[in-house]
N, CA, C and O atoms as CSV, one atom per row, in Angstrom:
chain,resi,resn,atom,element,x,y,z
A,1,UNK,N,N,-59.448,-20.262,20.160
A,1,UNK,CA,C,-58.059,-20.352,19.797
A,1,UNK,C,C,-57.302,-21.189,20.817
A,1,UNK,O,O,-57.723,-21.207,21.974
A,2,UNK,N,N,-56.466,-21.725,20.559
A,2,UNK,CA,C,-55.583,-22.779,21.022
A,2,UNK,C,C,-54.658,-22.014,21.632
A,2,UNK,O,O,-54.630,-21.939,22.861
A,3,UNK,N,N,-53.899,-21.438,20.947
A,3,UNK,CA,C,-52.694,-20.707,21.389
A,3,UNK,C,C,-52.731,-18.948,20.669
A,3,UNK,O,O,-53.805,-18.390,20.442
A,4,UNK,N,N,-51.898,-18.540,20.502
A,4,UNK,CA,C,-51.514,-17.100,20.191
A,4,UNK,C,C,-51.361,-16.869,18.936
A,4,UNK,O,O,-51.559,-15.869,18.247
A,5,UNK,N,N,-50.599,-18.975,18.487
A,5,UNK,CA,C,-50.253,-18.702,16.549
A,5,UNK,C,C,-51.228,-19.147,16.028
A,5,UNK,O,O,-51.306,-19.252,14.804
A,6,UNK,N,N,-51.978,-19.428,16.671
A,6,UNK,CA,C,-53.747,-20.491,16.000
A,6,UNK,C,C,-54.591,-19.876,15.529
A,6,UNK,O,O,-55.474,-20.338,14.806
A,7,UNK,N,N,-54.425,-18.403,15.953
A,7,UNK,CA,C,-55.639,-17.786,15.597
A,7,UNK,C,C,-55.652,-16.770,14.764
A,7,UNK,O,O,-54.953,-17.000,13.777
A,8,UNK,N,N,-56.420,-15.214,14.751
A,8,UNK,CA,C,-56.591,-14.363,14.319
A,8,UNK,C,C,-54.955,-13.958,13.792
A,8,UNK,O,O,-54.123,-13.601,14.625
A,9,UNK,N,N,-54.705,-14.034,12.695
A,9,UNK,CA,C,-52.830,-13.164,12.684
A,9,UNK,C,C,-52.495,-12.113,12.604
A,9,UNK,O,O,-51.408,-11.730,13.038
A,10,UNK,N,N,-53.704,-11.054,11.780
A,10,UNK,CA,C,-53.283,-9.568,11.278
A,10,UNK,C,C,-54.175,-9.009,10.846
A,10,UNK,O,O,-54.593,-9.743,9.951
A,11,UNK,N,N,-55.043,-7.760,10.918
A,11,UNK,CA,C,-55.862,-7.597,10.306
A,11,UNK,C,C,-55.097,-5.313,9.983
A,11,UNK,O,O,-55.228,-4.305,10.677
A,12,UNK,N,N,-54.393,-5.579,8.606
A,12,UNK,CA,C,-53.684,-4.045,8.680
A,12,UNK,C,C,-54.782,-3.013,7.892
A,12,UNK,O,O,-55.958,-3.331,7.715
A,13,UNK,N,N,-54.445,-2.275,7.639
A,13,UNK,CA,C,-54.856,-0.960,6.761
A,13,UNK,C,C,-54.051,-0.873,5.824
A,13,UNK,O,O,-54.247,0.004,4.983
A,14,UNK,N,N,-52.741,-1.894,5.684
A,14,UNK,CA,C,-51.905,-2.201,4.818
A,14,UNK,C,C,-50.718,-0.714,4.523
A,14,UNK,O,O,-49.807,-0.962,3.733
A,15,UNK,N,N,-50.729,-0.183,4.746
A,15,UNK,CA,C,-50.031,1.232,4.544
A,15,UNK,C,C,-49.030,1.271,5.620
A,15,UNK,O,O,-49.353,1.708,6.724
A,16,UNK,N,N,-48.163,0.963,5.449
A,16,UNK,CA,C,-46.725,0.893,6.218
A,16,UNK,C,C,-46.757,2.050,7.847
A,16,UNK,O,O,-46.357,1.808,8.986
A,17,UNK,N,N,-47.247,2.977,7.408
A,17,UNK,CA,C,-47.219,4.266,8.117
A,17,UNK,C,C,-48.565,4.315,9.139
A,17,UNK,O,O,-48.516,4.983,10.172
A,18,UNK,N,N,-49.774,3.545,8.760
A,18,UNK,CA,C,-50.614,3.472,9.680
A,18,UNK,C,C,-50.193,2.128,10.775
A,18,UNK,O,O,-49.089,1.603,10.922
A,19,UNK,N,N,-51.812,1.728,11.623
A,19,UNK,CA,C,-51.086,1.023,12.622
A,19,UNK,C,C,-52.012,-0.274,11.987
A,19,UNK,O,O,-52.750,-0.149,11.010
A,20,UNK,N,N,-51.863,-1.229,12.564
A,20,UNK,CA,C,-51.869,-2.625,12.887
A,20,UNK,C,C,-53.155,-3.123,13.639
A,20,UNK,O,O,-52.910,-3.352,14.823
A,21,UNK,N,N,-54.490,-3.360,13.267
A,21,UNK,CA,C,-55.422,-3.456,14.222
A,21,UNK,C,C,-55.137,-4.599,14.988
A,21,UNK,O,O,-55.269,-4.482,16.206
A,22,UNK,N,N,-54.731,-5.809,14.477
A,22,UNK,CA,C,-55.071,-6.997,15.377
A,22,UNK,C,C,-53.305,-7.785,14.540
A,22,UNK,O,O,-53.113,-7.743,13.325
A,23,UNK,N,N,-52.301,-8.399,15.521
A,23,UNK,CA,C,-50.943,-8.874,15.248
A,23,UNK,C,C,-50.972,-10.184,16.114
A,23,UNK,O,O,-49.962,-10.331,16.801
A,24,UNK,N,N,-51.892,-11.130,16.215
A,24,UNK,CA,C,-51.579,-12.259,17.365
A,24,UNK,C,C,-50.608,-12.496,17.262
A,24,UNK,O,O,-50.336,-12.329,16.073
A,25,UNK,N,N,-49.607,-12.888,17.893
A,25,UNK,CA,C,-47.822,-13.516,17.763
A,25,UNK,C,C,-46.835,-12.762,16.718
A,25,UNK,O,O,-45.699,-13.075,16.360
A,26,UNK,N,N,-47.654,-11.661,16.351
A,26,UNK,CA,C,-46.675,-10.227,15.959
A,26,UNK,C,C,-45.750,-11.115,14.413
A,26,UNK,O,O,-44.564,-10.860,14.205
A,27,UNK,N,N,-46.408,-11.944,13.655
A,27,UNK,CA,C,-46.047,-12.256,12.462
A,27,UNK,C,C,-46.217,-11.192,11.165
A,27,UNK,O,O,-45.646,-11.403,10.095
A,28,UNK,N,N,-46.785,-10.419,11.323
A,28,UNK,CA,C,-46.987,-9.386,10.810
A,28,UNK,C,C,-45.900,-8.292,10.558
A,28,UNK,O,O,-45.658,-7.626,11.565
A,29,UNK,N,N,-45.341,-8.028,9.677
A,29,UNK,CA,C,-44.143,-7.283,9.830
A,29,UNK,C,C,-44.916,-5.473,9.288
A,29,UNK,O,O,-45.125,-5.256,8.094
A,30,UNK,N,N,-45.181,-4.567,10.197
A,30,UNK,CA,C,-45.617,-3.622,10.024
A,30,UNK,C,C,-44.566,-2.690,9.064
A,30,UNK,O,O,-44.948,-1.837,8.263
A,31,UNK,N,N,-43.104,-3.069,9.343
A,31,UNK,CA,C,-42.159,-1.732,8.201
A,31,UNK,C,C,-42.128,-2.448,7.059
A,31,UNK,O,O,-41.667,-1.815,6.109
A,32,UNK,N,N,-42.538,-3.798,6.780
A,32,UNK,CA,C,-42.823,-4.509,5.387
A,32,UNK,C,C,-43.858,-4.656,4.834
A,32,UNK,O,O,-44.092,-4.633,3.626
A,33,UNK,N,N,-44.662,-4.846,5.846
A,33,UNK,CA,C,-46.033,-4.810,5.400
A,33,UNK,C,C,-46.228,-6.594,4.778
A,33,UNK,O,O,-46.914,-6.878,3.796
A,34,UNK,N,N,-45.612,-7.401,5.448
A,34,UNK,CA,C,-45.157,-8.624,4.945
A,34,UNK,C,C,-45.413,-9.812,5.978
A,34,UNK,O,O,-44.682,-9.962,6.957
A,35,UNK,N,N,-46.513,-10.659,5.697
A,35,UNK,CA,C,-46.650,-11.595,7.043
A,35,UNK,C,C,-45.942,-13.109,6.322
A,35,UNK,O,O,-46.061,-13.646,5.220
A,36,UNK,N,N,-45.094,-13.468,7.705
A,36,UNK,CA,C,-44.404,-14.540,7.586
A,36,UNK,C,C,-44.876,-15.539,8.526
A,36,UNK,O,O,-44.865,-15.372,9.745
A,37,UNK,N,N,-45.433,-16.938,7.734
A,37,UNK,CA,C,-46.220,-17.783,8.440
A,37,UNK,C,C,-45.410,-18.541,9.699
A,37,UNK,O,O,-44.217,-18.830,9.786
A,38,UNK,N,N,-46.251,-18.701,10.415
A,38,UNK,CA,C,-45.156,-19.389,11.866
A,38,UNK,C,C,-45.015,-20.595,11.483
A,38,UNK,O,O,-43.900,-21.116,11.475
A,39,UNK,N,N,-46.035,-21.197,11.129
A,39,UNK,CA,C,-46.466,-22.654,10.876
A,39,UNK,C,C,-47.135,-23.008,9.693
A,39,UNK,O,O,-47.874,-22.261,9.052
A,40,UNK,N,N,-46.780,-24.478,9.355
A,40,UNK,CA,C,-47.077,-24.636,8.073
A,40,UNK,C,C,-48.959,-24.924,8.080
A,40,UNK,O,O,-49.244,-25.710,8.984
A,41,UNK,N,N,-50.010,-24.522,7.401
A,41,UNK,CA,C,-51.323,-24.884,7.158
A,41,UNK,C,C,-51.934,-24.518,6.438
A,41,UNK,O,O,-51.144,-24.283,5.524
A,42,UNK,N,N,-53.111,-24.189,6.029
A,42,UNK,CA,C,-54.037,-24.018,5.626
A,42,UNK,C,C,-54.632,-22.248,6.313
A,42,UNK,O,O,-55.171,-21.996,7.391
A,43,UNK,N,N,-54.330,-21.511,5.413
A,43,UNK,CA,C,-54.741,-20.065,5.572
A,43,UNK,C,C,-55.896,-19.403,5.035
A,43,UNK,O,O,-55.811,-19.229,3.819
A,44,UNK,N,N,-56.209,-19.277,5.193
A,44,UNK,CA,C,-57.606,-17.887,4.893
A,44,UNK,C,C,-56.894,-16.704,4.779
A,44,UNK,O,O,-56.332,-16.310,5.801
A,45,UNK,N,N,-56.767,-15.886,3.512
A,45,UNK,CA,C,-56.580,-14.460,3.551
A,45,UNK,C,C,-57.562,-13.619,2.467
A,45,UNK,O,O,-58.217,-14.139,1.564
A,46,UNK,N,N,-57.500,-12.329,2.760
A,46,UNK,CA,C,-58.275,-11.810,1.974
A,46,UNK,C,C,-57.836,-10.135,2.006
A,46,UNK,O,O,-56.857,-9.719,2.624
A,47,UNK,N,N,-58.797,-9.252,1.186
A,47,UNK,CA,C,-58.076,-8.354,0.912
A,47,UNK,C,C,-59.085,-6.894,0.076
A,47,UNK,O,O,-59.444,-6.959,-1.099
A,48,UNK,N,N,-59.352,-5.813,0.896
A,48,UNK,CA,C,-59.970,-4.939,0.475
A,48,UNK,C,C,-59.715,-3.637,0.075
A,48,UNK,O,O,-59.781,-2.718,0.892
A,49,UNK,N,N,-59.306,-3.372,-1.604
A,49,UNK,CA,C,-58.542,-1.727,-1.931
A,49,UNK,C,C,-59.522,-1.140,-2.376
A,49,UNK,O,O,-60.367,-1.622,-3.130
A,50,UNK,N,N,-59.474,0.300,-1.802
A,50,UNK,CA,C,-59.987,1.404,-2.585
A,50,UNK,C,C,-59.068,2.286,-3.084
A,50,UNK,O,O,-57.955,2.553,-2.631
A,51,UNK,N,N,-59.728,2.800,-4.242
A,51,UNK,CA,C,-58.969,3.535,-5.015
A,51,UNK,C,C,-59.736,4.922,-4.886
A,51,UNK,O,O,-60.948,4.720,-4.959
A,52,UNK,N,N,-59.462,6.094,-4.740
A,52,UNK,CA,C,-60.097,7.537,-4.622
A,52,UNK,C,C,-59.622,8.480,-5.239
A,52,UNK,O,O,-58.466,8.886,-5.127
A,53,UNK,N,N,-60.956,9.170,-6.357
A,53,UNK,CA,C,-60.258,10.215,-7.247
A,53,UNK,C,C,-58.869,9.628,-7.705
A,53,UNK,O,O,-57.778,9.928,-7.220
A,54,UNK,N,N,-59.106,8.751,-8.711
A,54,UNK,CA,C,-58.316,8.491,-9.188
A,54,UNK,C,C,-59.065,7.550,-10.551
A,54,UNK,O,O,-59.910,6.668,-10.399
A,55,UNK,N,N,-58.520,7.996,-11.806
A,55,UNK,CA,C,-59.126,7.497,-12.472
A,55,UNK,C,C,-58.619,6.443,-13.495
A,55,UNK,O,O,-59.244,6.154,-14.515
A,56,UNK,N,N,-57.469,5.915,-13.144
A,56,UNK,CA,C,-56.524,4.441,-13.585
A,56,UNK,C,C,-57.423,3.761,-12.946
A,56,UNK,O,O,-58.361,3.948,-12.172
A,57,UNK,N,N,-56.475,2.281,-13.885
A,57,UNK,CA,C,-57.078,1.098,-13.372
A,57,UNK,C,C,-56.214,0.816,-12.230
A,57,UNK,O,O,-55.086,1.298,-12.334
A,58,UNK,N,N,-56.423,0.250,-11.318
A,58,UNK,CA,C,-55.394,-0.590,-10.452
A,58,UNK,C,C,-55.775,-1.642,-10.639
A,58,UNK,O,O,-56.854,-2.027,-11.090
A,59,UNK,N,N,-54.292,-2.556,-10.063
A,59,UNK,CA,C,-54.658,-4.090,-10.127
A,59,UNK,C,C,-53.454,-4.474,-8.522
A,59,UNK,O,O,-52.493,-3.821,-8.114
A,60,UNK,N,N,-54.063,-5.760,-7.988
A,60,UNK,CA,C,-53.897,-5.651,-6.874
A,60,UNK,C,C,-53.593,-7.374,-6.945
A,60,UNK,O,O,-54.486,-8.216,-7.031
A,61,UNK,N,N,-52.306,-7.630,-6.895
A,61,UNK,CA,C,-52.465,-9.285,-6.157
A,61,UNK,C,C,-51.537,-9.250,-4.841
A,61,UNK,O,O,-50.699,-8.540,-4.285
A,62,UNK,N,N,-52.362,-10.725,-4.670
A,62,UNK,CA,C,-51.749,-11.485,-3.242
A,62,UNK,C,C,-50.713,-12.146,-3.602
A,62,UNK,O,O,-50.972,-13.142,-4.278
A,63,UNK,N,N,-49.421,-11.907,-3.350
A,63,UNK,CA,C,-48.617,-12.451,-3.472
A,63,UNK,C,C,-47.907,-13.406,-2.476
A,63,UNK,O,O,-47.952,-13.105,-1.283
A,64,UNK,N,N,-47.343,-14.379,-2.808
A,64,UNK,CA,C,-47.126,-15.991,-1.597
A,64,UNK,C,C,-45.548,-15.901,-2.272
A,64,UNK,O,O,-45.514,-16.472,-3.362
A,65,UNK,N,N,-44.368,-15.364,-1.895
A,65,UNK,CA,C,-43.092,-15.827,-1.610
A,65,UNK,C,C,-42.781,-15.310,-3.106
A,65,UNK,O,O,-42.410,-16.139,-3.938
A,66,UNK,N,N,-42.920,-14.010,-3.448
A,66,UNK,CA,C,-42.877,-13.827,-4.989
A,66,UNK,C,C,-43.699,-13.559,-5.929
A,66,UNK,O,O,-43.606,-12.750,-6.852
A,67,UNK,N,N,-44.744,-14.484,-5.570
A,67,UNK,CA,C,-45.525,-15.203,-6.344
A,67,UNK,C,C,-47.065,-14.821,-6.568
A,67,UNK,O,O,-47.863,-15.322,-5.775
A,68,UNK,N,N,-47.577,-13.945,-7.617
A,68,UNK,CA,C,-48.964,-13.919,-7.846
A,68,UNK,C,C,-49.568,-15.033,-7.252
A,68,UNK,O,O,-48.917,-16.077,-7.280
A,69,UNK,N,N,-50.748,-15.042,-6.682
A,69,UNK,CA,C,-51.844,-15.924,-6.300
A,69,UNK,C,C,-52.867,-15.673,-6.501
A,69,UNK,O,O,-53.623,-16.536,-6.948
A,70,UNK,N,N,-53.236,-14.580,-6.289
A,70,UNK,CA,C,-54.586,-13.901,-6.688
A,70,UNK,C,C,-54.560,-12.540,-7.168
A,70,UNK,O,O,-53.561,-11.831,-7.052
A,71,UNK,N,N,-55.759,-12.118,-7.763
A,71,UNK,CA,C,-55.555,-10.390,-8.570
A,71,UNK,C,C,-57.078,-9.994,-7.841
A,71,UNK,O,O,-57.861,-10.707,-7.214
A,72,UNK,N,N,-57.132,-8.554,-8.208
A,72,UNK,CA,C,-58.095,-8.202,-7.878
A,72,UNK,C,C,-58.178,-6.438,-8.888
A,72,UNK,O,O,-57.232,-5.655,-8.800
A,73,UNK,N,N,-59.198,-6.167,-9.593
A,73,UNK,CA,C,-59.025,-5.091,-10.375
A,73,UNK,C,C,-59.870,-4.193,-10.184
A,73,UNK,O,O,-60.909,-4.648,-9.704
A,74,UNK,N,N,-59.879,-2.671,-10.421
A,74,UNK,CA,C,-60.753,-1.790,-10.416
A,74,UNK,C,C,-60.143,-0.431,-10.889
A,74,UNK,O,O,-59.201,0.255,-10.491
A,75,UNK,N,N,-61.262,-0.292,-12.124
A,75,UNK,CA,C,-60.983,0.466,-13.472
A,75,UNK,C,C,-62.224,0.701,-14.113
A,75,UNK,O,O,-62.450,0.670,-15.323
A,76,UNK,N,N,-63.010,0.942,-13.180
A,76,UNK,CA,C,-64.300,2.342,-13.887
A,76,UNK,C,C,-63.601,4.260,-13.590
A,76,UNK,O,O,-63.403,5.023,-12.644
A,77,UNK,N,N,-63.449,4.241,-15.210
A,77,UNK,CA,C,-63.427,5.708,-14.896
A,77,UNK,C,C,-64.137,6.715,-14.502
A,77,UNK,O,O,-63.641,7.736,-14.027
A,78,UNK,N,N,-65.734,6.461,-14.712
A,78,UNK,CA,C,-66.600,7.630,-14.430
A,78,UNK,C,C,-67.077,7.871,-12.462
A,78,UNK,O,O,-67.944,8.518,-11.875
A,79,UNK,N,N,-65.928,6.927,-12.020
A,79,UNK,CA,C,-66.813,6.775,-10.228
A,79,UNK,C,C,-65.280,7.624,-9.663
A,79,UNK,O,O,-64.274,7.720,-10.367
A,80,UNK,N,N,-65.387,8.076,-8.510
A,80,UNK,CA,C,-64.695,8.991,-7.824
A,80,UNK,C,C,-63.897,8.183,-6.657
A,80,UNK,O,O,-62.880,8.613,-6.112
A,81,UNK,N,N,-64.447,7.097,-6.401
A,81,UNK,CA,C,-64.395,5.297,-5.523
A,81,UNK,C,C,-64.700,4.560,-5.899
A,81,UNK,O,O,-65.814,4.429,-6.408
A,82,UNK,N,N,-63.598,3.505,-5.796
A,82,UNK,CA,C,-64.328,2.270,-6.557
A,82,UNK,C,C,-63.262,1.298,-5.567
A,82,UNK,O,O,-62.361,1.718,-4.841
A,83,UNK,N,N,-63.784,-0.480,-5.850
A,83,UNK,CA,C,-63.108,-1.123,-4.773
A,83,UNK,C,C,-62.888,-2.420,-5.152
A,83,UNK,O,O,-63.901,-3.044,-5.466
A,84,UNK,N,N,-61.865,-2.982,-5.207
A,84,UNK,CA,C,-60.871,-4.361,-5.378
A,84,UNK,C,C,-60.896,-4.930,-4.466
A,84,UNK,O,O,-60.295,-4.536,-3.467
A,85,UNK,N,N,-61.830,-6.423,-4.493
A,85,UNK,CA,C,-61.329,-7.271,-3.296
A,85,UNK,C,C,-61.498,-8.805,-4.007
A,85,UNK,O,O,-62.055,-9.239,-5.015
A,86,UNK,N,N,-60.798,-9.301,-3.039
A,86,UNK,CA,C,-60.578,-10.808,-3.420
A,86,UNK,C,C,-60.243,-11.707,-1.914
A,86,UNK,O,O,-59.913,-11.153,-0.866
A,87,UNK,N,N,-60.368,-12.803,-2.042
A,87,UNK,CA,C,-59.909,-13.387,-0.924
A,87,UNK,C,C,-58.958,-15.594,-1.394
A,87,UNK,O,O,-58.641,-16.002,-2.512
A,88,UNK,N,N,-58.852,-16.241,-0.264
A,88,UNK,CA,C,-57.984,-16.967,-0.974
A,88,UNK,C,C,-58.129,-18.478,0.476
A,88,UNK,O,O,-58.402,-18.299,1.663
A,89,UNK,N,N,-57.974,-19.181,0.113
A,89,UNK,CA,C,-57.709,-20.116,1.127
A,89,UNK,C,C,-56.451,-20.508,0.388
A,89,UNK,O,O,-56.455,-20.683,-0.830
A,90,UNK,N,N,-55.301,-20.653,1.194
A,90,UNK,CA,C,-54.042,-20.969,0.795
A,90,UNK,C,C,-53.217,-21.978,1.639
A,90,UNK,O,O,-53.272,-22.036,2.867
A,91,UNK,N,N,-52.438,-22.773,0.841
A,91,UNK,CA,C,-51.807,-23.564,1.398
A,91,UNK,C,C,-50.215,-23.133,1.570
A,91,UNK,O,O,-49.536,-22.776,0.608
A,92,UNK,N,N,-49.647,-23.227,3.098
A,92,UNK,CA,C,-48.798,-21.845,3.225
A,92,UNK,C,C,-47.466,-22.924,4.021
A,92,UNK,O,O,-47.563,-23.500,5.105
A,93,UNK,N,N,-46.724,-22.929,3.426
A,93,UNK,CA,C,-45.799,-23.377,4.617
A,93,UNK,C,C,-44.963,-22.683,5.772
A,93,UNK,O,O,-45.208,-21.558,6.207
A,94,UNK,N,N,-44.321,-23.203,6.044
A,94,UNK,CA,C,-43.647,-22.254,7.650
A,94,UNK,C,C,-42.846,-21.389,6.973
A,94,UNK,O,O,-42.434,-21.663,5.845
A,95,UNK,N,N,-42.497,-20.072,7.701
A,95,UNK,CA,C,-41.788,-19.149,6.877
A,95,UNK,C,C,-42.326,-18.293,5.875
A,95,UNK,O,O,-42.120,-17.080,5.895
A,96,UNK,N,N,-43.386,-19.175,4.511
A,96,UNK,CA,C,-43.641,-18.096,3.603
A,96,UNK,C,C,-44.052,-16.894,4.120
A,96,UNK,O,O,-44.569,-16.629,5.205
A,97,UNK,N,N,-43.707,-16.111,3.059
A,97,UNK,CA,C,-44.078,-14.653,3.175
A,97,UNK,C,C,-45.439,-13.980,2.008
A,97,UNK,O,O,-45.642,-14.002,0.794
A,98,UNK,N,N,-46.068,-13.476,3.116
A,98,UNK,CA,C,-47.184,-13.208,1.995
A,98,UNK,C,C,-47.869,-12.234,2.083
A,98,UNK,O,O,-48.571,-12.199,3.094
A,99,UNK,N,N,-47.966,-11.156,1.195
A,99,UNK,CA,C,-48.044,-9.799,1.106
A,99,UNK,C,C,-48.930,-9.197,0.094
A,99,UNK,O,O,-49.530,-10.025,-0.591
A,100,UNK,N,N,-49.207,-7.689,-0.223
A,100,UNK,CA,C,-50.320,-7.266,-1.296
A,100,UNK,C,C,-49.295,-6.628,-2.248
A,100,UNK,O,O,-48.294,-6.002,-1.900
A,101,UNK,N,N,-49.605,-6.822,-3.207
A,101,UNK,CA,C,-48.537,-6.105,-4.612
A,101,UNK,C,C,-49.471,-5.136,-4.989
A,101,UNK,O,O,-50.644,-5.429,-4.759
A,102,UNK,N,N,-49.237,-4.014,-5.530
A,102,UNK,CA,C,-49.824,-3.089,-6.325
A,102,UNK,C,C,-48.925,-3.039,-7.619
A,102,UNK,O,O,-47.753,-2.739,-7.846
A,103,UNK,N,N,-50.141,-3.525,-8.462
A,103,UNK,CA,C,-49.114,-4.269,-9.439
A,103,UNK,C,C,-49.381,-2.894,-11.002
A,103,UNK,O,O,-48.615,-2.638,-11.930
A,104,UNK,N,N,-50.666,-2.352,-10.698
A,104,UNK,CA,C,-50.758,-1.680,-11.868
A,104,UNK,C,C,-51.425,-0.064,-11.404
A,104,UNK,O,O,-52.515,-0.356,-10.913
A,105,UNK,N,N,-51.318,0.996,-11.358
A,105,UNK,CA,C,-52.056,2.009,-11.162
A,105,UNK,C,C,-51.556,2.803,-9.849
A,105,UNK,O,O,-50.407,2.446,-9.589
A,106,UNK,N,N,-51.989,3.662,-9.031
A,106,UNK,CA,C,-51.894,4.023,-7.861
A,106,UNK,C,C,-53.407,4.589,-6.876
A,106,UNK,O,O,-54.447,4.984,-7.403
A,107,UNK,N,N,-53.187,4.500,-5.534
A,107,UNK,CA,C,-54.469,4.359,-4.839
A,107,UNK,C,C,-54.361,5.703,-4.163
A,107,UNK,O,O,-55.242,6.027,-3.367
A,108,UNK,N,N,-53.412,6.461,-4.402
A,108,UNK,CA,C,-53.826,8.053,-3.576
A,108,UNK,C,C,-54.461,7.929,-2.565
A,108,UNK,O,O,-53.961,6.896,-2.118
A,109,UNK,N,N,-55.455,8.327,-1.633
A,109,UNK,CA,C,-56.120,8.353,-0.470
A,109,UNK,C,C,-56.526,7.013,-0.205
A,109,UNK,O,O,-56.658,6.781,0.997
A,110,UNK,N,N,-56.731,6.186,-0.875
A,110,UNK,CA,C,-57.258,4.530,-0.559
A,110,UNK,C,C,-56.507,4.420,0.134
A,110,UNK,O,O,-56.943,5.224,0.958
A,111,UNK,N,N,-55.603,4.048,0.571
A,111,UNK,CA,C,-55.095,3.801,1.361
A,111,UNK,C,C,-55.604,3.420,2.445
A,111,UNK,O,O,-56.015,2.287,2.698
A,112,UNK,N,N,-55.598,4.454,3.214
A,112,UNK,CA,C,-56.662,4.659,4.317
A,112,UNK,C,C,-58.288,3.755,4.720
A,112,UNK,O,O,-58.729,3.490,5.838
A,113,UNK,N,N,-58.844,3.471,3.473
A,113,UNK,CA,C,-59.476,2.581,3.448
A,113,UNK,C,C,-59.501,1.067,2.668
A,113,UNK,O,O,-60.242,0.589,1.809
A,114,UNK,N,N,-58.300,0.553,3.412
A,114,UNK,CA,C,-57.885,-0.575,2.540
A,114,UNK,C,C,-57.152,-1.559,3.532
A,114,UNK,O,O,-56.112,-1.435,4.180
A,115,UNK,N,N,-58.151,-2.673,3.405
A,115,UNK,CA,C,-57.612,-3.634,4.904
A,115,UNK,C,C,-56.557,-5.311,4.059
A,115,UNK,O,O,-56.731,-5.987,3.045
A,116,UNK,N,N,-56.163,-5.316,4.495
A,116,UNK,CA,C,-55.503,-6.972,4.415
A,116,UNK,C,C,-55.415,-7.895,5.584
A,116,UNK,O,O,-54.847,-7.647,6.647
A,117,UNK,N,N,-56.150,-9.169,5.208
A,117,UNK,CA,C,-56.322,-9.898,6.703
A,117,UNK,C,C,-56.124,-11.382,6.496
A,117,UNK,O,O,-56.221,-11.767,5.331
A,118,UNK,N,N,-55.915,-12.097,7.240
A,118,UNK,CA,C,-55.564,-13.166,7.092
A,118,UNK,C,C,-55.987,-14.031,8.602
A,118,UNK,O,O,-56.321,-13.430,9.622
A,119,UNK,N,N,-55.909,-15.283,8.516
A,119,UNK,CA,C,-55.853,-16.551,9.954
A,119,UNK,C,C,-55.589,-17.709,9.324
A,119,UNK,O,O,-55.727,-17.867,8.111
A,120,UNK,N,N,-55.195,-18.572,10.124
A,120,UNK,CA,C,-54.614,-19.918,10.377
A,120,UNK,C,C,-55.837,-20.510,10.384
A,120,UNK,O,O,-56.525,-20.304,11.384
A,121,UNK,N,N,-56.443,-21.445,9.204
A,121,UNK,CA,C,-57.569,-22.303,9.366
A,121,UNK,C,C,-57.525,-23.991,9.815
A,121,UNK,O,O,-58.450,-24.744,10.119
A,122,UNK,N,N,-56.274,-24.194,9.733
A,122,UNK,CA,C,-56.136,-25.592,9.845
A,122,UNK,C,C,-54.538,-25.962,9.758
A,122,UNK,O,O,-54.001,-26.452,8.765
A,123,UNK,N,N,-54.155,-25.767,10.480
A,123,UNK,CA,C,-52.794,-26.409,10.683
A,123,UNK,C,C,-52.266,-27.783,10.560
A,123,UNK,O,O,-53.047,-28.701,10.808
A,124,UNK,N,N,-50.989,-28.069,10.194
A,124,UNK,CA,C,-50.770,-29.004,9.268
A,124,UNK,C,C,-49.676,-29.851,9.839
A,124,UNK,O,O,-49.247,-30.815,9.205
């Protein structure tokens, strides 16, 4: 890493109320749950939900400033766990904000096992 904004940015449990494993340059907004890019580039993010005892579907996107970007679904009823992931190379400018939507269902205890992560691959 170059500097502090170059590298690793956030790696959460996504749940407002837990903590924050890794925040390089603290872009990461933990009471939003909302990372706002320092700099404009080329991002890598990605994104892992579980759903527990729970037998809806959920649906899960990455959202960029509003904006669906990616989905991710999981909706077998007969499993007790089941798991939504997706990931994204994105082109991000300075400022956007980019966050996980729970767009359909609810994750009860997932929570807890459910990461969102992201880095700066190439700056622009």
């Amino acid at each position: 890493m170059r500097s502090l904004d170059s590298g690793l940015l956030y790696a959460s449990n996504w749940d407002p109320s837990q903590s924050v494993l890794v925040n390089i340059g603290n872009h990461f907004d933990l009471k939003t749950s909302v990372f706002q890019a320092p700099r404009r580039g080329i991002y890598s993010f990605s994104f892992h939900v579980v759903k527990v005892y729970n037998r809806q579907t959920i649906q899960v996107n990455l959202m960029q400033n509003d904006y669906p970007v990616i989905s991710a679904f999981a909706g077998d009823q007969d499993v007790t766990r089941e798991a939504a992931s997706n990931g994204v190379l994105l082109m991000v400018e300075r400022e956007d904000r980019v966050y996980l939507k729970l767009e359909r269902g609810t994750l009860m205890g997932g929570w807890k096992y459910s990461t969102f992560s992201g880095f700066l691959v190439f700056p622009l």
